[in-house]
C-alpha positions, 0 to 999 in steps of 0.5 A, a space after each residue: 173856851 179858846 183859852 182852854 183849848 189852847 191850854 190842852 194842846 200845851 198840857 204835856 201831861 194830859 195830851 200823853 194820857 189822851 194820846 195813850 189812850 187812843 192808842 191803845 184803843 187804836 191797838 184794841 181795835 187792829 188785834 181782831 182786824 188783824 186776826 180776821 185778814 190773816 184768816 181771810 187770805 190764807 183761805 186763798 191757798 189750798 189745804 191739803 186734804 185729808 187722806 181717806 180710805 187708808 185701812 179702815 173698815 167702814 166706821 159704825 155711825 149713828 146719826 143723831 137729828 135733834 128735832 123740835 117741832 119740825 114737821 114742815 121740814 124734817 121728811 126732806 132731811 130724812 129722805 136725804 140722810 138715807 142714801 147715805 146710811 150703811 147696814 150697820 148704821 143708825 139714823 135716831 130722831 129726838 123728837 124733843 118737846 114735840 107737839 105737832 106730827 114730828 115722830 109720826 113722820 121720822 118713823 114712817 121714813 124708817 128713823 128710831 124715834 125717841 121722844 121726850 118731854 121735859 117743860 124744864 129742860 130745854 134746848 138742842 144740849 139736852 136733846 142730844 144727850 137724851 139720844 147719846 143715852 139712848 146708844 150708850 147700850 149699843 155704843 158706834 164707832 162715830 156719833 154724827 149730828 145733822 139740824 133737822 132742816 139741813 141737807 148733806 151733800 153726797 158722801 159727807 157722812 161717810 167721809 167726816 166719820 171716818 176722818 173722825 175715827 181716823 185721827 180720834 177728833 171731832 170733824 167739822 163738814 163745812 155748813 153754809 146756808 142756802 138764799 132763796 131765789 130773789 133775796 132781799 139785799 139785807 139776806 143776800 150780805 147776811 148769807 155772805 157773812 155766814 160763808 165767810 165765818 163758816 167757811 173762809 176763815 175755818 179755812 184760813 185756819 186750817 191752812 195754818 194747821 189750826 183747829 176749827 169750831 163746831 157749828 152745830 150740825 154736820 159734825 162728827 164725833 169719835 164715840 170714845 171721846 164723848 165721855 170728856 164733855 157734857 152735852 146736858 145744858 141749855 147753852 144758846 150755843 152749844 157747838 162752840 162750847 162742845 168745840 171748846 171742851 173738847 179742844 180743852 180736854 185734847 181734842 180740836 176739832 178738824 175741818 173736812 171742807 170738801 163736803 158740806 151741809 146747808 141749811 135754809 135762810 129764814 125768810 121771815 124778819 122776825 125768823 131771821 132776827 131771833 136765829 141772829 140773835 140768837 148765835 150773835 148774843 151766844 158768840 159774844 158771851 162766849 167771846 166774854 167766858 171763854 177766851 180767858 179760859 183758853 188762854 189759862 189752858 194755852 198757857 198751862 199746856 203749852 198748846 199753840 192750838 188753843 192759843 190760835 182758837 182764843 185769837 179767833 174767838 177773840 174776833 166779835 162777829 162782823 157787823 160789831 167789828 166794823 160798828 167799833 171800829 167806825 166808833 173809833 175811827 171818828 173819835 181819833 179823827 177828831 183827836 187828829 184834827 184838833 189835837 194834833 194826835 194822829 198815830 192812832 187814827 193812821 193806825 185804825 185807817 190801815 186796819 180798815 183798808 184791811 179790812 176792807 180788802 178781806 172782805 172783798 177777797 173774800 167775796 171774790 173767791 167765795 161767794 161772787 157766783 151767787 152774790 152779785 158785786 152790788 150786794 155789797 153795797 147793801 152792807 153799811 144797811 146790813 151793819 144799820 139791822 144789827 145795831 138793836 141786837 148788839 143794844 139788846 146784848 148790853 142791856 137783855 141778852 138772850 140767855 136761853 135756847 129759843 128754836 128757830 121758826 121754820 119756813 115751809 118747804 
């Protein structure tokens, strides 16, 4: 055996395959690593707000609240959404698939209800396309969409409808959740990953001047360019396909983040686990279908802005990078200690010390008033809860809308 070990450190051959190998997996590794530090510290510098108010009359808006089975919850987000409302604004709940008091609710607090019932058709897509058929007869200016379990801060309505009538573009409110008053440590990271992609990197991008991604609720969409997509399907998703889409057909989508929507933290693992699963496994498949689509529509229009979006949705979720990136760690270090092959695992330490780094900057600026420094500590057991879902990814992944089971507020 230590003939044969000793024959591979002097087969010139098989030592450059091996080294090329790690390093191009090293490389691999560093391009998202790279991608995420560089979203993570230019959200430390400001962005310019969006100007506001520059002569236009106030924007039609219809507010659409897809809403399945949500009687526990949607009397609070009604109740909410109504100060915010214009005379000439709409609020429409789409009762979808109900079969508890959801629609007897909505239409006591004043909402236009419609209810559908398809046993086939299922998911949040097809719901909001039943409700974008509804307004076609009597089309608004802005079409609004709030998750019937979020809560909108003052002024988010108004301010991310007329930035989209303003500049013709779909405008994402920031949306972050909420953790309950004593959170267990694998709630109090999981917040924590939210805000950094849901907040800290969007914001990375936009100090670049790139767009951002939808997420589902809080986003407001121009009337006249809804006829560019299709809402119709049950994608696990289908903000980040819309988002796409519509970047696609000549419309990124912008960031408003000085207003936001939040929306509640399951407190039931099992809860817990299938929204993870849910938005993780629908991440990756998009990762998988969609890049290459945008890199094709990059390349042959030219647009710098969809080149940025490919590179960002290039970036796995967080839990994964760091499980690859630990996976290759110890197989360079081992090529570096018995092989002598040390370039790769240089390379993949600086990206982790990076990494490391981004993360820690931002939690210090984003989220250190609510979570405590020791929360962090809680990561690597966070990363341990993921393992089964990325497995469930390879060999089942979830390819079907399944609605979160709501917790009683």
């Amino acid at each position: 055996m230590g003939g044969g070990y000793s024959g591979l450190l002097t087969n010139q051959p098989v030592l450059f395959f091996v080294q090329a190998l790690l390093l191009v997996i090293a490389l691999v590794i560093l391009l998202p690593i790279a991608i995420f530090c560089c979203e993570c510290f230019a959200a430390l510098f400001p962005v310019q707000k969006q100007p506001g108010n520059i002569n236009l009359s106030h924007s039609r808006t219809a507010i659409l609240v897809p809403a399945h089975n949500e009687a526990l919850g949607i009397a609070t987000t009604l109740k909410n959404l109504l100060p915010e409302l214009t005379a000439a604004d709409q609020l429409v709940v789409i009762a979808d698939n109900c079969n508890d008091e959801t629609a007897e609710i909505a239409r006591q607090l004043g909402a236009t209800v419609l209810e559908r019932q398809d046993s086939e058709r299922r998911g949040k897509g097809y719901a909001l396309d039943f409700g974008l058929r509804y307004l076609n007869s009597n089309p608004p200016d802005v079409v609004v969409i709030v998750d019937a379990d979020c809560l909108v801060s003052p002024g988010t309505i108004g301010r991310i409808s007329e930035l989209a009538k303003r500049y013709v573009r779909p405008v994402q409110a920031t949306y972050l959740l909420t953790r309950s008053a004593q959170p267990s440590p694998k709630q109090a990271v999981s917040v924590l990953a939210f805000t950094v992609k849901n907040l800290v990197r969007p914001l990375g991008l936009a100090w670049f001047g790139m767009p951002c991604l939808l997420t589902g609720t809080g986003m407001a969409l121009p009337w006249v360019i809804l006829d560019q997509v299709s809402l119709a399907s049950s994608n696990i998703v289908e903000d980040m396909k819309l988002a796409l889409d519509l970047a696609i057909a000549g419309y990124p989508p912008l960031l408003c983040a000085d207003v936001r929507v939040t929306g509640s933290l399951p407190q039931q693992n099992q809860a817990a686990t299938s929204q993870r699963t849910r938005w993780e496994h629908g991440h990756l498949q998009t990762l998988l279908t969609q890049v290459p689509r945008l890199l094709r529509a990059a390349i042959q229009q030219k647009r710098f802005d969809l080149l940025a979006m490919a590179l960002d949705l290039s970036v796995p979720p967080l839990s994964l990078l760091v499980m690859l990136w630990l996976a290759a760690m110890v197989v360079t270090t081992i090529a570096a200690l018995f092989l002598k092959i040390t370039l790769p695992a240089t390379i993949l330490a600086g990206a982790g010390g990076l990494l490391l780094i981004a993360v820690l900057v931002a939690w210090a600026k984003f989220a250190r008033q609510d979570l405590p420094f020791q929360t962090l500590a809680a990561i690597p057991l966070y990363v341990l809860w993921k393992i089964p879902l990325y497995f469930k990814f390879l060999v089942k992944p979830q390819s079907k809308w399944v609605r979160t089971e709501r917790d009683a507020k």
